[in-house]
Each structure stands twice: as C-alpha cells, then as structure tokens.
py3Dmol code that shows the C-alpha trace and the ligand (Angstrom):
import py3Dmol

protein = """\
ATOM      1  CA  UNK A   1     -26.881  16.518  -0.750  1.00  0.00           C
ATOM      2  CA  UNK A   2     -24.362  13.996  -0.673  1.00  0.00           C
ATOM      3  CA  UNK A   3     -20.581  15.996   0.349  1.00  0.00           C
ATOM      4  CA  UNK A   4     -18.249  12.732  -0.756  1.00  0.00           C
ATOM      5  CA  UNK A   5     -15.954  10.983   1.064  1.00  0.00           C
ATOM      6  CA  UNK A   6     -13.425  11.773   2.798  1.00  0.00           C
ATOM      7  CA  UNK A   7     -10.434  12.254   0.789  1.00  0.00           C
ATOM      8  CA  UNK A   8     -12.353  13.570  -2.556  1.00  0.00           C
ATOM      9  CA  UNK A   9     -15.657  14.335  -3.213  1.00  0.00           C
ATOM     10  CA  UNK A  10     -17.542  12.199  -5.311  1.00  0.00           C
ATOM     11  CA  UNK A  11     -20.739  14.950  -5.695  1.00  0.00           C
ATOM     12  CA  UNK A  12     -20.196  17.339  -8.992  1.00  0.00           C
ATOM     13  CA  UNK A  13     -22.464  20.344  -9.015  1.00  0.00           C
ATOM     14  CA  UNK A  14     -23.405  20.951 -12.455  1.00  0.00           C
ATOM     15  CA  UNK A  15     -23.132  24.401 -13.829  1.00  0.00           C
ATOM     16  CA  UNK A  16     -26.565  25.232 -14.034  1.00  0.00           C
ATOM     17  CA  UNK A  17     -26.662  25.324  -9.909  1.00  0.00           C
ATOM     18  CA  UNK A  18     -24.019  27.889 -10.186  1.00  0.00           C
ATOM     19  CA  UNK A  19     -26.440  29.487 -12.678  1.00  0.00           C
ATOM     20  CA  UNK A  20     -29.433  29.320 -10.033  1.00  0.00           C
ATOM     21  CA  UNK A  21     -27.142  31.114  -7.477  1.00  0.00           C
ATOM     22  CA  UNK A  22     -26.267  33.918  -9.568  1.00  0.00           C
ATOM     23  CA  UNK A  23     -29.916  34.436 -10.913  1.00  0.00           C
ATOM     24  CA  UNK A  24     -31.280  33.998  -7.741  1.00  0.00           C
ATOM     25  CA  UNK A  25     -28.252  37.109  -6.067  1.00  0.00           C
ATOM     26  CA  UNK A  26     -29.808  38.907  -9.033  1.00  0.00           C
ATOM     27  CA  UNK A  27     -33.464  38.414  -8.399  1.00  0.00           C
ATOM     28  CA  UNK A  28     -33.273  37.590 -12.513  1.00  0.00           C
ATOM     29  CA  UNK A  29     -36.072  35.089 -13.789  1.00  0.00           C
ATOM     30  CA  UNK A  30     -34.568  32.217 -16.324  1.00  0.00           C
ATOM     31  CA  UNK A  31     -36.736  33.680 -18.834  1.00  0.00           C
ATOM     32  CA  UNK A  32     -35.142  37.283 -18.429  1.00  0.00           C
ATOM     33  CA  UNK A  33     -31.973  35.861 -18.202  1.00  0.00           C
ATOM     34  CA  UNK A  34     -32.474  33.718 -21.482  1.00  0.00           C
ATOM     35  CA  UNK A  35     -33.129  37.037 -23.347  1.00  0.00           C
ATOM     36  CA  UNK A  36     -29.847  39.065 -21.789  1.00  0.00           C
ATOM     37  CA  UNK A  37     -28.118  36.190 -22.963  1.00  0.00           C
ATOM     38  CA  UNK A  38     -29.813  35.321 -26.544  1.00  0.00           C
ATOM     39  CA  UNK A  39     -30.804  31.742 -25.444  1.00  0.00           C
ATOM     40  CA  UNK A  40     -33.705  30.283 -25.346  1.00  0.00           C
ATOM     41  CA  UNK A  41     -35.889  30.306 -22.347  1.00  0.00           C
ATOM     42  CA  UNK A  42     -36.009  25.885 -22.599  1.00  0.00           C
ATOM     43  CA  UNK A  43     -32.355  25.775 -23.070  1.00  0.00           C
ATOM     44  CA  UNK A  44     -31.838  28.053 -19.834  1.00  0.00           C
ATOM     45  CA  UNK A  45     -34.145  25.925 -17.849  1.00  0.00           C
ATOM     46  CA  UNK A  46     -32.396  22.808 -19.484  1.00  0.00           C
ATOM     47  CA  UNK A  47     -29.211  23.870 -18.121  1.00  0.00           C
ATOM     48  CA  UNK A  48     -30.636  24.614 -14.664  1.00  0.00           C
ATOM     49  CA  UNK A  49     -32.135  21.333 -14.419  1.00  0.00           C
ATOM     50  CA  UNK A  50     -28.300  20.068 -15.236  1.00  0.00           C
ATOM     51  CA  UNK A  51     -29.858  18.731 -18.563  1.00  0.00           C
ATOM     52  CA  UNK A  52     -28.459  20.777 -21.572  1.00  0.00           C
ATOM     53  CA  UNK A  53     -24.964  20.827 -22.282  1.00  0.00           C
ATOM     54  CA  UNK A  54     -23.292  24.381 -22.084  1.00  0.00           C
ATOM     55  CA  UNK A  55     -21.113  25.511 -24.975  1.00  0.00           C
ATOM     56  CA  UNK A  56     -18.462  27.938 -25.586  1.00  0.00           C
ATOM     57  CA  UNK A  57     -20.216  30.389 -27.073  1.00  0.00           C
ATOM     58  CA  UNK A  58     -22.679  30.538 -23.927  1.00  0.00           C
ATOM     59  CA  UNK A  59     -19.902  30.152 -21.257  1.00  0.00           C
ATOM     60  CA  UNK A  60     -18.132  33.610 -22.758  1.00  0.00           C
ATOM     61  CA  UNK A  61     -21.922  34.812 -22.571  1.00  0.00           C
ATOM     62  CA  UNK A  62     -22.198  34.024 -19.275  1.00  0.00           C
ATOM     63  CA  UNK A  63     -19.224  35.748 -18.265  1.00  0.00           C
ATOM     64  CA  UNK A  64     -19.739  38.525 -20.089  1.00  0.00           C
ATOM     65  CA  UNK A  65     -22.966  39.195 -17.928  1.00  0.00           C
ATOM     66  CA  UNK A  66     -22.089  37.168 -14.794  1.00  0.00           C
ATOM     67  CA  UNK A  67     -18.410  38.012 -14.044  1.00  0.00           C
ATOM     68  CA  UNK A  68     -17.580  34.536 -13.870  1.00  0.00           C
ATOM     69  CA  UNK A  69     -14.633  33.298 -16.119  1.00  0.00           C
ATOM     70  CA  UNK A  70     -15.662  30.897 -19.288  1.00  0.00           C
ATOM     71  CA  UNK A  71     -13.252  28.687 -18.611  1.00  0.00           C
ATOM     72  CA  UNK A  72     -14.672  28.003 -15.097  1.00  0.00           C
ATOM     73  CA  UNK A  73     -18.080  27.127 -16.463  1.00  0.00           C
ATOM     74  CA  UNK A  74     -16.317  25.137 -19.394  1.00  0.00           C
ATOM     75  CA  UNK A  75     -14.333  23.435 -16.523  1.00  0.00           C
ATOM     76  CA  UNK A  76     -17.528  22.642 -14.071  1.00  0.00           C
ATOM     77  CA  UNK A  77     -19.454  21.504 -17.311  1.00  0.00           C
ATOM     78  CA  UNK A  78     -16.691  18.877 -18.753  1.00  0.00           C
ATOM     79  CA  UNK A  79     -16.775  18.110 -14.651  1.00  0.00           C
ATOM     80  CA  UNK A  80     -20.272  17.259 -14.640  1.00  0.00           C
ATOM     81  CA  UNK A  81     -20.071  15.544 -17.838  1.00  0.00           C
ATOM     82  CA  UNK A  82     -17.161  13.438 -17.393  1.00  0.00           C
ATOM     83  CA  UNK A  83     -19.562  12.291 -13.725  1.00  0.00           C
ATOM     84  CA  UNK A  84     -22.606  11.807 -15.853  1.00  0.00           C
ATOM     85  CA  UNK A  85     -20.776   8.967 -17.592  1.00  0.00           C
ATOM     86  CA  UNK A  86     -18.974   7.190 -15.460  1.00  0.00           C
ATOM     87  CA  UNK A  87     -22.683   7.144 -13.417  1.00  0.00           C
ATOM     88  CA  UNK A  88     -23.753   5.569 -17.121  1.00  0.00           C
ATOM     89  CA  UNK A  89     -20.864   3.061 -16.952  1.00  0.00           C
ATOM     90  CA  UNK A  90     -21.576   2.280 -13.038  1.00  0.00           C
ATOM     91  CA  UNK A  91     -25.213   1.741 -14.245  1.00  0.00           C
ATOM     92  CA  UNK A  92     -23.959  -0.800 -17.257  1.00  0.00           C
ATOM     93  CA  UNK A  93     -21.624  -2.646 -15.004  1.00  0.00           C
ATOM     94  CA  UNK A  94     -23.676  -3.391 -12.135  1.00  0.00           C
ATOM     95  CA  UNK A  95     -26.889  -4.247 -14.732  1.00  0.00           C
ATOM     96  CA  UNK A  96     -24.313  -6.990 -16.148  1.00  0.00           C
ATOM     97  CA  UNK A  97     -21.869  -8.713 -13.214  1.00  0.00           C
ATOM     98  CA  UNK A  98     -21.259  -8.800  -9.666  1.00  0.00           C
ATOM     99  CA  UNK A  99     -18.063  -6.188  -9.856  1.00  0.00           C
ATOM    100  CA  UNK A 100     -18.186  -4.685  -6.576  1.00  0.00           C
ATOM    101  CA  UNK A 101     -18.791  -7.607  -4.659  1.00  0.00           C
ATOM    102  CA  UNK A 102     -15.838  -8.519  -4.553  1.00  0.00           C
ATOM    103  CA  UNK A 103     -14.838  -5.155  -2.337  1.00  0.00           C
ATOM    104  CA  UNK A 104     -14.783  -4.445   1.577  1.00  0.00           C
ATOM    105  CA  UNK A 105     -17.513  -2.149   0.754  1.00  0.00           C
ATOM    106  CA  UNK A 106     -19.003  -1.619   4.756  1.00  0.00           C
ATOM    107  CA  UNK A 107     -15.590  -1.380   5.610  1.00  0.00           C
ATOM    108  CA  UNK A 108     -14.758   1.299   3.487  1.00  0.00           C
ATOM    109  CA  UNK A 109     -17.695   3.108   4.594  1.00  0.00           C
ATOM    110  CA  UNK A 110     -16.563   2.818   8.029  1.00  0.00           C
ATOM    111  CA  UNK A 111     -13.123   4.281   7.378  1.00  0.00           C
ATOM    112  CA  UNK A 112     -14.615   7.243   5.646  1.00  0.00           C
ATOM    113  CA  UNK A 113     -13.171   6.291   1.864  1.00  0.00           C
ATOM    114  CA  UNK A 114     -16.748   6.235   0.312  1.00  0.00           C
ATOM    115  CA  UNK A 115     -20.030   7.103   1.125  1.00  0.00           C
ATOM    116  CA  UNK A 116     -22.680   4.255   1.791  1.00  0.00           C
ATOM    117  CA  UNK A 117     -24.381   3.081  -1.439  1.00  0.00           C
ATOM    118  CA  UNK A 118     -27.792   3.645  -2.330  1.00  0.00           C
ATOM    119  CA  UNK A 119     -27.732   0.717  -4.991  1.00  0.00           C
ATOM    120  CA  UNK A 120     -25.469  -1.722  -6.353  1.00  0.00           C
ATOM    121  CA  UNK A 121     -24.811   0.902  -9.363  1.00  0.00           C
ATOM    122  CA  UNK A 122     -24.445   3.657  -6.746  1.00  0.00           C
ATOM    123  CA  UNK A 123     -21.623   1.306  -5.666  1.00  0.00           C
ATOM    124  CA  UNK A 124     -19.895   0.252  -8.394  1.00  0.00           C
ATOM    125  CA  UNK A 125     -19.442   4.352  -9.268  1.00  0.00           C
ATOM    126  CA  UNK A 126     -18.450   4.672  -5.625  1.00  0.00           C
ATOM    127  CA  UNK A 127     -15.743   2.444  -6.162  1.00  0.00           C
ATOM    128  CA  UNK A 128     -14.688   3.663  -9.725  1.00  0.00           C
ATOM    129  CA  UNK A 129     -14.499   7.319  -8.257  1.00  0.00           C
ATOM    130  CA  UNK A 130     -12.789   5.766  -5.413  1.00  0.00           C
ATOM    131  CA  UNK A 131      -9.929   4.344  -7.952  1.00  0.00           C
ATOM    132  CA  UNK A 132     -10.271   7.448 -10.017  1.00  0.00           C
ATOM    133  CA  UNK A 133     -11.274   4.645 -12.756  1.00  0.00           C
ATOM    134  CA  UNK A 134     -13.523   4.968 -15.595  1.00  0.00           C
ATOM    135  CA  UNK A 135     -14.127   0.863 -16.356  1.00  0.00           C
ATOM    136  CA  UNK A 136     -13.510  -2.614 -14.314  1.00  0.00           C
ATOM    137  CA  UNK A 137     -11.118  -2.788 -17.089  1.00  0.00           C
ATOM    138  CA  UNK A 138      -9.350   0.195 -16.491  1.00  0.00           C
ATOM    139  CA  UNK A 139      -9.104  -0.777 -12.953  1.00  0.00           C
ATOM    140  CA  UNK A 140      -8.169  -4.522 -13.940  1.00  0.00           C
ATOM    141  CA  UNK A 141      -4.883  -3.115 -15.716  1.00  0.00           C
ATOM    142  CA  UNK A 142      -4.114  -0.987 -12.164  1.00  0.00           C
ATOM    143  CA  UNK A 143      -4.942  -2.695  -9.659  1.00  0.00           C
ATOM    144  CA  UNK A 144      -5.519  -6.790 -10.517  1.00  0.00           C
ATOM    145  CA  UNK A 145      -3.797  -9.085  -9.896  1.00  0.00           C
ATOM    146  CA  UNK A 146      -1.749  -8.995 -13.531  1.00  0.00           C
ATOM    147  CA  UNK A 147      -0.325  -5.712 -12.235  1.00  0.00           C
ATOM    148  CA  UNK A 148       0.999  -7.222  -8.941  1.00  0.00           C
ATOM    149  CA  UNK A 149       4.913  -8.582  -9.033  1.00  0.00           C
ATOM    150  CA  UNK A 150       6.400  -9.455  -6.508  1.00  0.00           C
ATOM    151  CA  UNK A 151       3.851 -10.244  -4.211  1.00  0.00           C
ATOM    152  CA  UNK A 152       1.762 -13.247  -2.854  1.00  0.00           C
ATOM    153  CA  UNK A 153      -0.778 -13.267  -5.865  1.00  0.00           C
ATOM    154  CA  UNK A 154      -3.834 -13.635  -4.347  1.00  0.00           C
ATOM    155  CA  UNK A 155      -5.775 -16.419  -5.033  1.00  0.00           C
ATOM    156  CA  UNK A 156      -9.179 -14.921  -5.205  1.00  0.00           C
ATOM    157  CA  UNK A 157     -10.756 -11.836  -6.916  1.00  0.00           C
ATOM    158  CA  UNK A 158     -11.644 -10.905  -3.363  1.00  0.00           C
ATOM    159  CA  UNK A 159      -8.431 -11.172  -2.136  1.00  0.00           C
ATOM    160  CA  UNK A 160      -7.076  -8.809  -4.991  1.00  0.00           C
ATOM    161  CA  UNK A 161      -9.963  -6.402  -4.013  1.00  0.00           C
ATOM    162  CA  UNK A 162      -8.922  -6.038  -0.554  1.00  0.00           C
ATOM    163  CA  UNK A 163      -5.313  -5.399  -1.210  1.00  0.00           C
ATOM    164  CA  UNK A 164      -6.094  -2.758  -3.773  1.00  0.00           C
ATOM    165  CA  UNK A 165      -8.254  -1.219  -1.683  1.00  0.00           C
ATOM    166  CA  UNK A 166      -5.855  -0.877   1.347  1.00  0.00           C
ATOM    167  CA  UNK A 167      -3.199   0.199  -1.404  1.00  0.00           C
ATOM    168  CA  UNK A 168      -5.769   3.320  -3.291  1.00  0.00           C
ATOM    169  CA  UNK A 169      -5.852   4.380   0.610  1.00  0.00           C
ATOM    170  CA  UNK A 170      -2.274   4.908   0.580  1.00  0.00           C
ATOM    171  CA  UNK A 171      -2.273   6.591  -2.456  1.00  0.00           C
ATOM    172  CA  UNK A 172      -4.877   9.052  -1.116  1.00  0.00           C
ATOM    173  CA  UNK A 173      -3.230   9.220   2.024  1.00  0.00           C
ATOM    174  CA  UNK A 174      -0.141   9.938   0.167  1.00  0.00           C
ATOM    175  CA  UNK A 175      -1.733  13.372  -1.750  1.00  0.00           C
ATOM    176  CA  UNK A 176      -1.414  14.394   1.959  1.00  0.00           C
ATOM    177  CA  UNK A 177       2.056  14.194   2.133  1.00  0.00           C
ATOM    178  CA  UNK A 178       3.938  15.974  -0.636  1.00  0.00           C
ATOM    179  CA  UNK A 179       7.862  16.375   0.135  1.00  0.00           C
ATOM    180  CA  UNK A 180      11.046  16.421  -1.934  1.00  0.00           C
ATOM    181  CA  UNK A 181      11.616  14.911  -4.940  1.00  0.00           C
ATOM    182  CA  UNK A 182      12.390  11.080  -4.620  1.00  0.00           C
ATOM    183  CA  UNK A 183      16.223  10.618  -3.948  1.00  0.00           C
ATOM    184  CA  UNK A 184      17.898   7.641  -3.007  1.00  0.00           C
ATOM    185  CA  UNK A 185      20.817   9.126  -1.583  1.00  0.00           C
ATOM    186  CA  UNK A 186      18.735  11.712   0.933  1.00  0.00           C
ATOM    187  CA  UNK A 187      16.498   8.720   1.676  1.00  0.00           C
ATOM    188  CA  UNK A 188      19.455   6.557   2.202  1.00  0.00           C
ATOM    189  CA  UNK A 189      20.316   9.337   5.100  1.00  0.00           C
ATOM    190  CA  UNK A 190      16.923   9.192   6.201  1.00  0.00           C
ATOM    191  CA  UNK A 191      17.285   5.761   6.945  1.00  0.00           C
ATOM    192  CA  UNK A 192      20.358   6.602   9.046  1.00  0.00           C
ATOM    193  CA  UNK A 193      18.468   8.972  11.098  1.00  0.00           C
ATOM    194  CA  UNK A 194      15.149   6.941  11.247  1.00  0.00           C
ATOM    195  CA  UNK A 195      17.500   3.864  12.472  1.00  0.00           C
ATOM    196  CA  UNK A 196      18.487   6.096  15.687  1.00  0.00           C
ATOM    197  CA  UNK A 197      15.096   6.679  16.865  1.00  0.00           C
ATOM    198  CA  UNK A 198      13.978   2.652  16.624  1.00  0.00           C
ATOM    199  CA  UNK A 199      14.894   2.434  19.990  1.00  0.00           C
ATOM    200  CA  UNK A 200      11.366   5.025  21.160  1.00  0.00           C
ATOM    201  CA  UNK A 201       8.205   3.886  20.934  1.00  0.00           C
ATOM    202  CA  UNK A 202       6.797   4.251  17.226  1.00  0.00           C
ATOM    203  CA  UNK A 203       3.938   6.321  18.355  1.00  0.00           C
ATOM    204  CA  UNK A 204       6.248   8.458  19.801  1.00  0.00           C
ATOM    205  CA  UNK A 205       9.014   8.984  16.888  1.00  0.00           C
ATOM    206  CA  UNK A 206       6.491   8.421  13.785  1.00  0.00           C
ATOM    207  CA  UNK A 207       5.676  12.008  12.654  1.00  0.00           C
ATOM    208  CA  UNK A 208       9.569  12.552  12.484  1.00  0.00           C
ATOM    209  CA  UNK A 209       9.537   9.290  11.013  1.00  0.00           C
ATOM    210  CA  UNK A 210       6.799  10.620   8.374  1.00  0.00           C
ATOM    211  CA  UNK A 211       9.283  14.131   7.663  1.00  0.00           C
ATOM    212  CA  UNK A 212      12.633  12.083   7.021  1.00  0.00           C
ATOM    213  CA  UNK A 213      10.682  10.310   4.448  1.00  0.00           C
ATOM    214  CA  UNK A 214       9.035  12.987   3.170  1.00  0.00           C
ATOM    215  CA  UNK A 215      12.102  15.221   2.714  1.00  0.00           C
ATOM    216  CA  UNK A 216      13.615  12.231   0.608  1.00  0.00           C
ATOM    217  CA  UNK A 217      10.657  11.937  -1.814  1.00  0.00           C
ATOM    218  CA  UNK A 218       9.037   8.615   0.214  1.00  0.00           C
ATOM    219  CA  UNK A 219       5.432   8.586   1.814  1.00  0.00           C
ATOM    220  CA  UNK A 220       5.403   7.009   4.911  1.00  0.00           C
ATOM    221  CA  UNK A 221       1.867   5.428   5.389  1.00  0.00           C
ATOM    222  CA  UNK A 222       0.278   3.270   8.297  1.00  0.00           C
ATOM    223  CA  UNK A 223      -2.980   1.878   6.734  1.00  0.00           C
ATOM    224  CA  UNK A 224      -4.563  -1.343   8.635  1.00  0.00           C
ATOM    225  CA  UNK A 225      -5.012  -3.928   6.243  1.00  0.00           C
ATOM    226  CA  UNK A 226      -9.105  -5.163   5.737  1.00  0.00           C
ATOM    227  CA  UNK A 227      -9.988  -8.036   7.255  1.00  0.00           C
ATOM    228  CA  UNK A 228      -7.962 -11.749   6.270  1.00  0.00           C
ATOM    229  CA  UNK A 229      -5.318 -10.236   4.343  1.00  0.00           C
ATOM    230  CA  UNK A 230      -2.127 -10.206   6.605  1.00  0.00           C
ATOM    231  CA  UNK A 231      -0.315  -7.841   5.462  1.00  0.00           C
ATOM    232  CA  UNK A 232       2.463  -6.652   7.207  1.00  0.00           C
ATOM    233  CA  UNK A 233       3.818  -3.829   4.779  1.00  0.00           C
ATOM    234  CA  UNK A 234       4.632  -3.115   1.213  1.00  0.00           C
ATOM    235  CA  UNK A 235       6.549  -0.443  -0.613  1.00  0.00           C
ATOM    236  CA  UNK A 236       6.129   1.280  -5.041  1.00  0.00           C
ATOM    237  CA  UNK A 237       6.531   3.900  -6.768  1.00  0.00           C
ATOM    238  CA  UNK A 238       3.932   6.150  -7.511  1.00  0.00           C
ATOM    239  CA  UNK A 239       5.643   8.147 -10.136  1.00  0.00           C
ATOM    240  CA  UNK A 240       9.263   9.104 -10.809  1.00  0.00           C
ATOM    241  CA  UNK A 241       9.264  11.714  -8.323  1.00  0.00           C
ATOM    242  CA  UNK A 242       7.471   9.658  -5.297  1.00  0.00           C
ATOM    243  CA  UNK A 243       7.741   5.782  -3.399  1.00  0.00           C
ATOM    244  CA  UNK A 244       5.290   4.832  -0.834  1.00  0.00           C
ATOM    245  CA  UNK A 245       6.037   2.477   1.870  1.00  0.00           C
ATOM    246  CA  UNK A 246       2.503   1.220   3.341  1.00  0.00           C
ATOM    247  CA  UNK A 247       2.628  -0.714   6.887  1.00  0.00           C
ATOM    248  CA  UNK A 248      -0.302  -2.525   8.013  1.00  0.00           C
ATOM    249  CA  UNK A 249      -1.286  -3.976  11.396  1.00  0.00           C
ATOM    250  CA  UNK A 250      -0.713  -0.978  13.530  1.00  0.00           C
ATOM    251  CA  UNK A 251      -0.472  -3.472  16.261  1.00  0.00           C
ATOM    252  CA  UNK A 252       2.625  -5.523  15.219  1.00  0.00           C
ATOM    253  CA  UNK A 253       5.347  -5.095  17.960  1.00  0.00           C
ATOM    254  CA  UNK A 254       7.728  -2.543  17.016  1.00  0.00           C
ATOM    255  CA  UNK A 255      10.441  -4.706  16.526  1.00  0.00           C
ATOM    256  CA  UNK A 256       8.715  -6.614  13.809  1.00  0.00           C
ATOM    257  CA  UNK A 257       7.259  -2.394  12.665  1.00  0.00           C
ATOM    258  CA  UNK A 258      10.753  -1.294  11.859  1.00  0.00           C
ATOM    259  CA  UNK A 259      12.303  -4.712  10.360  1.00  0.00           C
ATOM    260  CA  UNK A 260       9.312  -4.500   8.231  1.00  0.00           C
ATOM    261  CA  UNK A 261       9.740  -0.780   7.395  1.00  0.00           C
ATOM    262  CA  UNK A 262      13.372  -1.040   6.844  1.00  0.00           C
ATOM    263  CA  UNK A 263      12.599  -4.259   4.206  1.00  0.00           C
ATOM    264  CA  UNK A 264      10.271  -2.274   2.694  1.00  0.00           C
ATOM    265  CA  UNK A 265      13.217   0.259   2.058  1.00  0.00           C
ATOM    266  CA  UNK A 266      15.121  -1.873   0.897  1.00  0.00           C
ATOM    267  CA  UNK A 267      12.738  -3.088  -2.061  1.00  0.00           C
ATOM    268  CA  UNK A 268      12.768   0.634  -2.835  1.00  0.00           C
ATOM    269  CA  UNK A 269      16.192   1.495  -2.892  1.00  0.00           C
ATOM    270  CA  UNK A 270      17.074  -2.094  -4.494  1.00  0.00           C
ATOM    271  CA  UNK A 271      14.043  -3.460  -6.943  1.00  0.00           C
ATOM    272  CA  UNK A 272      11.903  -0.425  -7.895  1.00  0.00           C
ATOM    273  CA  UNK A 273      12.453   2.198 -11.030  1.00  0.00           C
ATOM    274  CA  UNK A 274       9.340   4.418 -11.666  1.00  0.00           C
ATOM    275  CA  UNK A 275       8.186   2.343 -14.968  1.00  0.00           C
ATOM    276  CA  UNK A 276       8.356  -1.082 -14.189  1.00  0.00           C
ATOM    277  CA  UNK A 277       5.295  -0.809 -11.297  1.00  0.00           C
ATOM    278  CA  UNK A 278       6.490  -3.281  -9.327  1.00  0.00           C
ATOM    279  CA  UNK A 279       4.597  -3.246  -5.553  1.00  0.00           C
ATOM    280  CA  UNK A 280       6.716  -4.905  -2.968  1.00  0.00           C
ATOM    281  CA  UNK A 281       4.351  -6.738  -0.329  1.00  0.00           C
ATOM    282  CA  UNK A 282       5.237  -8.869   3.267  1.00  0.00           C
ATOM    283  CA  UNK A 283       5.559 -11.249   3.838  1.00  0.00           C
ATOM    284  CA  UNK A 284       6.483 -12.747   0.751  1.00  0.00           C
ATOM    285  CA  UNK A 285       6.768 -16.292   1.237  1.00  0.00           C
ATOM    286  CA  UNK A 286       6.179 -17.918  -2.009  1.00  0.00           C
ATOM    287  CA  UNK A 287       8.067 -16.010  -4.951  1.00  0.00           C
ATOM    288  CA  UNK A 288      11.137 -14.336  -5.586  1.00  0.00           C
ATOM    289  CA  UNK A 289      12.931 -15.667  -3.312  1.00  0.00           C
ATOM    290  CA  UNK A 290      16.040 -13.749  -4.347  1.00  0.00           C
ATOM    291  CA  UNK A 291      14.683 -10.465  -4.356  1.00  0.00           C
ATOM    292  CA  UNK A 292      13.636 -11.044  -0.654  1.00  0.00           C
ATOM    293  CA  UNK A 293      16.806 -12.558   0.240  1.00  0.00           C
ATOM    294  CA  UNK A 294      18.669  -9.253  -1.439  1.00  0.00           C
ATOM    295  CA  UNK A 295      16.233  -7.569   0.887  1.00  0.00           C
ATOM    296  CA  UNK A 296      17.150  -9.030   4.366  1.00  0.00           C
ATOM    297  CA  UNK A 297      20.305  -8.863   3.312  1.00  0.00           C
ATOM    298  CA  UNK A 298      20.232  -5.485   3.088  1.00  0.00           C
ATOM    299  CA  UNK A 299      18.574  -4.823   6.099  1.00  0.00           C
ATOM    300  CA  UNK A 300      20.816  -7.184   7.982  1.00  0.00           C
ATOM    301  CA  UNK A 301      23.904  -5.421   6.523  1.00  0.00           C
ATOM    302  CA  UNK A 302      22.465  -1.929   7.102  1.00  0.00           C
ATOM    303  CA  UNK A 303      21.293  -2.240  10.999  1.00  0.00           C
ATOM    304  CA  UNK A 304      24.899  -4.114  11.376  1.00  0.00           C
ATOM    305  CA  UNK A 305      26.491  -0.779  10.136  1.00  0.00           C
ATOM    306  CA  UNK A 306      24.463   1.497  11.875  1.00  0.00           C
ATOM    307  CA  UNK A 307      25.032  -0.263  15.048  1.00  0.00           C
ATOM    308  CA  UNK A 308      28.797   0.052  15.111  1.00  0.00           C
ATOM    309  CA  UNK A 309      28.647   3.830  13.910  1.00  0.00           C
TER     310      UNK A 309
END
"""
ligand_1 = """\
1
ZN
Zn 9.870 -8.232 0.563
"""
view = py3Dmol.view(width=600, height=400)
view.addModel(protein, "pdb")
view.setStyle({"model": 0}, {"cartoon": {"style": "trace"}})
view.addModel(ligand_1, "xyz")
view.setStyle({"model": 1}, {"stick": {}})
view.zoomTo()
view.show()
C-alpha cells in the first residue's frame, strides 16, 4: 500500500477498510453484520469493497453498534470521495494534454514530495494532491505564471512549473513552522538580531535564524531551486497571519545568503499586504525596477544603521 509522500499522504483509506477491521476484531461476517445493522448484505460488501457510498443514516448505525463516532465515518467517506474524483479528473486530464510534463517530476520523487508514478494519470493526481488542486485550472489561477508579479516571468510553461514547484515546497515546509502572528514591528527586531549573527557561519546561526522569524510571523525556508532556474531567493504572504521568505542555492556564499535574505525582507516589510499575492523573486533583473531599487535601498540603509549601533 502506497503511505504518500512525505509531507502529506496522498493514500485515503475508504471507510469500508475501517469496517473490515472492526468486523474482523469481532469475528462478525458482512452478512451478520448487514442484519445488526438493517442493510443489505450487497450494500455491506459494496462498502467494503470501497464501492457504495455510506450515508448518514448508516454512519449513526454504525456507531451505534461499533463505538465509532458518525461523524468520523461521514468524515473518512467525504475523504475518500473527494480522492475518488480528483483520481477521475487526473484520469481526464492526462487522457487529453501533456499537463504534467511540464514538472520536475524525478526530481520531486527524489526529494520525497511525491511518490513515483505508476502512469501518466497516476501523475497528474500526484501533482494535483501535491498542489492541494482539484483542476490544471485551479492550479493555473495559483501558481501560473498570471499569478506571478514581480518576478522574472518565465518564458516557458516549464519554467513556471519548476518555480511553483520549489515554491508548494515552501509552503509545505512552512506547515512545519507555525510561530506568532505576522508583525512587522517584531520582525523588524528580528532583523536587528538576525543582522548580529551574519558575521557566523549560516549553518551555524540558521535555526536561531529560523526562531526570530518564526516568533515574528515569517517562515524562514532554504529550498534548492530544480535544475536551470537560478533562483537565489524570494519572499509572499501566505495569508494575513504568515510571510515566507524562500532561499535557494544552499551553496551561495554567505555574503550573497544574507544580502539576499535581508532583500527578501525588505519586499515583505515594503511591497506585500496579504491580498494582493504578490511573490517577490531574485534576482529580478528585468521588471520593476523601482520596487527593487526601494529594496536595496532598504537593505543598504538598514545594514548602514545596524553597523553604527
Ligand atoms: Zn527583489
């Protein structure tokens, strides 16, 4: 049985092989359990073989003899349900285009984000699940290129595939870190602090790095970028309580680490409000020039300060 990847399972047991366990710790036949629970002996077996749909009325039977609650049955069935058909769309999408092609699929694999596909429709739901997506559409409006500002559009699907897979890691990465609430003025003083420790080795100094952040309502990410995007780091919102800022190339000397992290920081505390989705990424060489200026600016004016504290 497949267990999922590594940051959320993509297997959904249906409720019928919670049913087998129970019958099977009560040495109860599906045909004696269909009469305790005035069903019929198909639709028992129906449900065991994950095929008929459970009800209401059946869940509070169930829990009535089983001494498990309805609403956990109800949950596990809308569970296995709501799996069923995005399996149905994964099946429609990869019977009509080339969708996931366009994704670092091995590469994800390797990293542990999805589990190797068995098929080309076994990949495209790999991926939706992966982007906690029902449609290409749905994923179109969140992570294509249209929702990108800021950044260097990419020029090619593939290119847009890459970067919002490398960004979906952060945001699974970021589940992992829940702090404060986002403020700018704590994170403003994490800044201060994280500006003091610059001078150690980043390996050294990054968990307290990852904890200023954290206790200011900002994820602090390191996710190496797939391959031919160079990406040095980027910084959003995810909601009105949380910012991300994403570095890539783990190997980048740490000068050019922390100028990138503090830029980042600066799109944050300058350009970003929860709604307008805007996702900052470096280097930024061919638009907005002004909000990048603002940024180095920033950054400039900031490390000036801090160095003749
Ligand atoms: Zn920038």
């Amino acid at each position: 049985m497949a267990i999922g990847n590594k940051y959320r399972p993509d297997y959904v047991a249906p409720p019928g092989l919670i049913l087998r366990e129970h019958l099977e710790a009560r040495g109860q036949s599906p045909e004696e359990f269909a009469r305790d629970c005035d069903r019929s002996p198909e639709f028992i077996r129906g449900l065991l073989a994950g095929e008929s749909a459970l009800d209401e009325a059946t869940a509070q039977r169930f829990e009535d003899l089983l001494n498990l609650r309805a609403y956990i049955w109800l949950r596990c069935e809308a569970g296995y349900r709501r799996h069923l058909s995005r399996q149905a769309e994964a099946r429609r999408v990869a019977a009509t285009s080339n969708w996931s092609e366009s994704f670092p699929i091995k590469e994800l694999v390797k990293r542990g984000a999805i589990e190797k596909p068995e098929s080309e429709a076994d990949a495209v739901f790999r991926l939706l699940h992966f982007f906690e997506v029902w449609t290409p559409a749905e994923w179109q409006e969140m992570y294509g290129a249209g929702s990108v500002i800021y950044s260097r559009l990419p020029q090619c699907s593939g290119e847009t595939a890459r970067l919002a897979a490398w960004r979906r890691i952060g945001e699974l990465e970021a589940e992992w870190q829940r702090g404060s609430d986002y403020n700018a003025a704590s994170f403003l003083d994490a800044l201060t602090r994280i500006r003091r420790l610059t001078g150690q080795p980043p390996v050294a100094v990054w968990p307290q790095a990852v904890q200023l952040c954290n206790d200011a309502g900002v994820v602090l990410t390191l996710v190496k970028p797939f391959a031919a995007l160079d990406l040095r780091g980027s910084a959003w919102r995810l909601s009105s309580r949380q910012a991300i800022i994403q570095l890539g190339n783990p190997r980048q000397p740490a000068g050019r680490l922390w100028q990138t992290f503090f830029h980042a920081a600066a799109h944050l505390l300058l350009h970003s409000n929860p709604c307008d989705g805007n996702f900052f990424i470096d280097p930024d060489s061919r638009q907005n020039a002004d909000v990048e200026n603002e940024a180095n600016r920033w950054v400039s004016d900031f490390l000036l300060a801090a160095a003749s504290a």
